[in-house]
N, C-alpha and C positions, 0 to 999 in steps of 0.2 A: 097172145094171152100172157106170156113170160114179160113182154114191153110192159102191157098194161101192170101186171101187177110188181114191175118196177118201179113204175109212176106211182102206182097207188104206195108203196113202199116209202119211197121216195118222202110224198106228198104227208102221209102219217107221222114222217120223220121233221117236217118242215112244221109242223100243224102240233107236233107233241106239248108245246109249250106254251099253246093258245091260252087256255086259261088261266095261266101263269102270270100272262102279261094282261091279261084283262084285270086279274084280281092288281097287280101292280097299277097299271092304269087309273084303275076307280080309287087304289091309295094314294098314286100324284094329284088325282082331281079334289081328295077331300083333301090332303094339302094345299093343295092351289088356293081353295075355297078357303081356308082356316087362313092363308097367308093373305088373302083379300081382306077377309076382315078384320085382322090384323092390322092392314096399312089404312081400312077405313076408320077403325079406332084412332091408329098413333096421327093420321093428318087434322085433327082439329086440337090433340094436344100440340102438334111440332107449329101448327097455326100460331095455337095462343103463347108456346115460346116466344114465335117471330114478332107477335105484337109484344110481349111483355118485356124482350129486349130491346126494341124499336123506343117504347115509352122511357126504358131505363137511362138508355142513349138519349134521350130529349132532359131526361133529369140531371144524366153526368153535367151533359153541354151547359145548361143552365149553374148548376153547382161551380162548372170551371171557368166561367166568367164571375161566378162573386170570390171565387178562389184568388184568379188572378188579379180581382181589385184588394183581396185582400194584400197577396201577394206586391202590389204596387203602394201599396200604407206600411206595410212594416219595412218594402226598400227607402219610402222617403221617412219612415221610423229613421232607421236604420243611420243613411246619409244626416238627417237632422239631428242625430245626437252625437255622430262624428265632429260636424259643426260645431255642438255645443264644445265638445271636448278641446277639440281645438281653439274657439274663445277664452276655455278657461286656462289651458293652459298660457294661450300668448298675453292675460290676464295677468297670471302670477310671473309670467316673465317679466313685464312692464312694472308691478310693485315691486319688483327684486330692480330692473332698471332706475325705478324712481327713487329707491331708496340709496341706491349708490351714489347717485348723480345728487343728491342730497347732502350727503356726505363729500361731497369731492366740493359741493356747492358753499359749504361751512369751511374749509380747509382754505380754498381758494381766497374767501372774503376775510380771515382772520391773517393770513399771507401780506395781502393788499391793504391791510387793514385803513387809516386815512390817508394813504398815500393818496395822492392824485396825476392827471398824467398833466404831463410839461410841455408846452411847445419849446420842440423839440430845434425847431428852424434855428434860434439862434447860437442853439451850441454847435450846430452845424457848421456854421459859418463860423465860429471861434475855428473850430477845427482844421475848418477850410484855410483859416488863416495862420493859425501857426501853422499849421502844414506848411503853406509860403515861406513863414518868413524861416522857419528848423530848414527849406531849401536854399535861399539866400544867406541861412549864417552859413551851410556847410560851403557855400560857391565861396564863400569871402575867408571861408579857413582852407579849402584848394587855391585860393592864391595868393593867402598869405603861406602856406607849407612851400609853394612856387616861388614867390620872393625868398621866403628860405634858403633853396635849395638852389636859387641865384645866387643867394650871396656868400651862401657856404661854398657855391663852385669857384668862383671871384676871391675868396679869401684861400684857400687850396692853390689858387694858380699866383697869386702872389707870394704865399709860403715856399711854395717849390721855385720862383724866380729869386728869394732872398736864398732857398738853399743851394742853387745853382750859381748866384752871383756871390755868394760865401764860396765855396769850393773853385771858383776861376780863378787864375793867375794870370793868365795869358789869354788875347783878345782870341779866337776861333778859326779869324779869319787872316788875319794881319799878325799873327802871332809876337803881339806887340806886348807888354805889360800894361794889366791893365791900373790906370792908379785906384789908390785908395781911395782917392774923394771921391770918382765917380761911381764905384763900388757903394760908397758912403750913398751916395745921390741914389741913386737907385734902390738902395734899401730902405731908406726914409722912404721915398714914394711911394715902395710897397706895404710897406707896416701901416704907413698912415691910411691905404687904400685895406688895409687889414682891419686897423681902428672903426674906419666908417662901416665896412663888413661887418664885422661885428655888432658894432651900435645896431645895424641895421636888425641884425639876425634876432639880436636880443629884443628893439622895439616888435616886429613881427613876431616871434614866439611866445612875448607877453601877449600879444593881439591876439594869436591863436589860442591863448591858456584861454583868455577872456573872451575869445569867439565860442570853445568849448564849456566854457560855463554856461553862458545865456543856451547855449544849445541842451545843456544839459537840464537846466532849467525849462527852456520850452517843450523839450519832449517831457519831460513831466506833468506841465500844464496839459498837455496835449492827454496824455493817457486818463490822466484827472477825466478830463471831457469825455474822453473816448467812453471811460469808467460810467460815468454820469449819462452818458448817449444813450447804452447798454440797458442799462437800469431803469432811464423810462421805456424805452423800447420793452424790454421782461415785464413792466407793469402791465405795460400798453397789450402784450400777448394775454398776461393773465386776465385780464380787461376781459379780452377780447373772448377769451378761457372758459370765463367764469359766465358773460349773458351768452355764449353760445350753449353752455348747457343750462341756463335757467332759459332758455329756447327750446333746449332737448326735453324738459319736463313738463313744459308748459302744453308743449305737442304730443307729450304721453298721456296729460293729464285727457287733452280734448280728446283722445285716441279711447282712454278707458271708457269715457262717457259713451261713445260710438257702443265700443262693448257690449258694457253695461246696458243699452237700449236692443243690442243683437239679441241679446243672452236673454230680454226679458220676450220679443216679438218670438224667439228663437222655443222657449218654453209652454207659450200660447201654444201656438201650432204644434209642440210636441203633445198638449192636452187633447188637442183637437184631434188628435189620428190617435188616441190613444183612446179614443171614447169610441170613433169610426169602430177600429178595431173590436176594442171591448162589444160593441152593438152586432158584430158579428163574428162572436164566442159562436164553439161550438159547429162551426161552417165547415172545419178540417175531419171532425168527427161524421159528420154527418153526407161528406163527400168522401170519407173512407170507405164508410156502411153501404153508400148508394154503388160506388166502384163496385164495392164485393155481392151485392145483388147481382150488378150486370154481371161480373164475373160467372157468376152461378145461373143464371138466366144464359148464359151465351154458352156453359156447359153443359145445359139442360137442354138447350135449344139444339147445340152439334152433337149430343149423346141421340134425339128421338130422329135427327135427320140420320144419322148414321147408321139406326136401327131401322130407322124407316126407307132407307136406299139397299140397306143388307134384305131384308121383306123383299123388295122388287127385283132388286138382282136373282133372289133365291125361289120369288115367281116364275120371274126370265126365262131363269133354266130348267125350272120343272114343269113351264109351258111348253119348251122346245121339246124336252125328254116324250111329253105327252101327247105332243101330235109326232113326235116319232111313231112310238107306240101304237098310237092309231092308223096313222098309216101301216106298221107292220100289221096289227091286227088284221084291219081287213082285207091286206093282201092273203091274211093266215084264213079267216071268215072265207074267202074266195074261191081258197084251193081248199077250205073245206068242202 
């Protein structure tokens, strides 16, 4: 009797909070139920998100390819008006080049003015030839200064035998007396070979006075020419000066025409993408608006999924809680 009414003790004590957990129970189950239809309401809103961002996403894509052709109009905008920029400047560089070259072109021809140019060949050949002959008068005043310096040796070495045979008395050898005639004889020979020395020296030094004049006179002649060579030759450069740059203008001239047809096909095509353009105003605006839908569609869309996974999580666990509960129940029902 004391077992049994152990057990029964016991069993009253196990059982005390029976419908405690029943009344809990029936409040998880009308939870459960409220959270069901809950998640059958929110699944044909979080549905129609999924399509309504689905649509918006088809609308971006579309938007972002006339974006990008936009985007591809204003890059070759963009490049074609560099173009232009750059024509006009190497445009104004060429008038600024042509106008100098203009002026250097006026300078040059009043320079030049009726000069003409010279065939130049036969002053050459003057040149070539006093050149020769200013060589052959100086060979012929080195051997006349030679004969000179022959005959001044020649007349020295007879001066020093008259002043040697003037101071003898006595023969060197034979210590004989020497006489006076022969003394005599021998001075005369030398003086006379003195006389023609001389004569000599004097015709050759006049020869050289008069070799040195015509020289001085041909290098004259010669620089004249040289002078004169120069001069056509400077013509002949400014010639040459003067059509190289009416060449340099001529090729700026055909150079701006070039330009001038870039800059006008250059302008076309700048209307043409400027009208593309202009015809799709408004594409930047309206692919802002569409972005910030999807934005708002895709916040709407991860706000009802995340309400609607939090719903089924928060079913989950008040399904588990409640067949807990049911199972304690009835083990409680049991040992009732």
């Amino acid at each position: 009797i004391r077992a049994l009414k152990e057990k029964r003790k016991e069993i009253e004590g196990f059982i005390s909070d029976l419908e405690e957990k029943k009344k809990g129970k029936e409040g998880m189950d009308k939870e459960i139920f409220g959270l069901v239809e809950r998640i059958k309401e929110i699944i044909p809103k979080a549905e129609k998100a999924k399509k309504s961002v689905k649509e918006k996403k088809e609308n971006i894509s579309a938007f972002e390819k006339k974006i990008n052709e936009l985007n591809k109009l204003k890059s070759s905008l963009d490049v074609l008006e560099a173009e232009l920029k750059n024509l006009a400047n190497e445009w104004a560089r060429n008038n600024e080049a042509a106008g100098r070259l203009t002026g250097q072109i006026k300078a040059l021809e009043k320079e030049i003015g009726k000069e003409q140019v010279k065939d130049d060949k036969a002053i050459r050949e003057k040149i070539t030839n006093a050149g020769n002959g200013i060589k052959k008068i100086k060979e012929e005043i080195d051997k006349a200064k030679k004969k000179i310096n022959e005959f001044q040796f020649s007349r020295n070495k007879s001066e020093e035998i008259i002043k040697k045979i003037s101071a003898i008395e006595k023969c060197p050898l034979c210590l004989q007396n020497v006489e006076h005639g022969h003394k005599s004889s021998i001075m005369e020979r030398e003086n006379k070979s003195i006389g023609e020395a001389n004569e000599n020296i004097k015709a050759h030094s006049e020869k050289e006075k008069d070799l040195k004049a015509k020289l001085e006179t041909m290098e004259k002649e010669k620089d004249e020419l040289v002078r004169a060579e120069n001069k056509i030759e400077l013509v002949k450069l400014k010639i040459k000066n003067l059509n190289d740059k009416k060449e340099e203008i001529e090729a700026i001239g055909k150079r701006q025409e070039q330009i001038k047809k870039s800059i006008g096909q250059a302008n076309e095509k700048k209307e043409e993408l400027n009208e593309k353009i202009s015809g799709m105003g408004g594409i930047e605006e309206q692919y802002g608006k569409a972005k910030s839908d999807l934005d708002n569609a895709l916040e709407e869309e991860k706000k009802l999924d995340m309400e609607k996974n939090g719903f089924e999580r928060e079913k989950e666990s008040l399904s588990r809680m409640s067949k807990f509960l049911e199972k304690d129940i009835d083990k409680k029902l049991e040992a009732k």
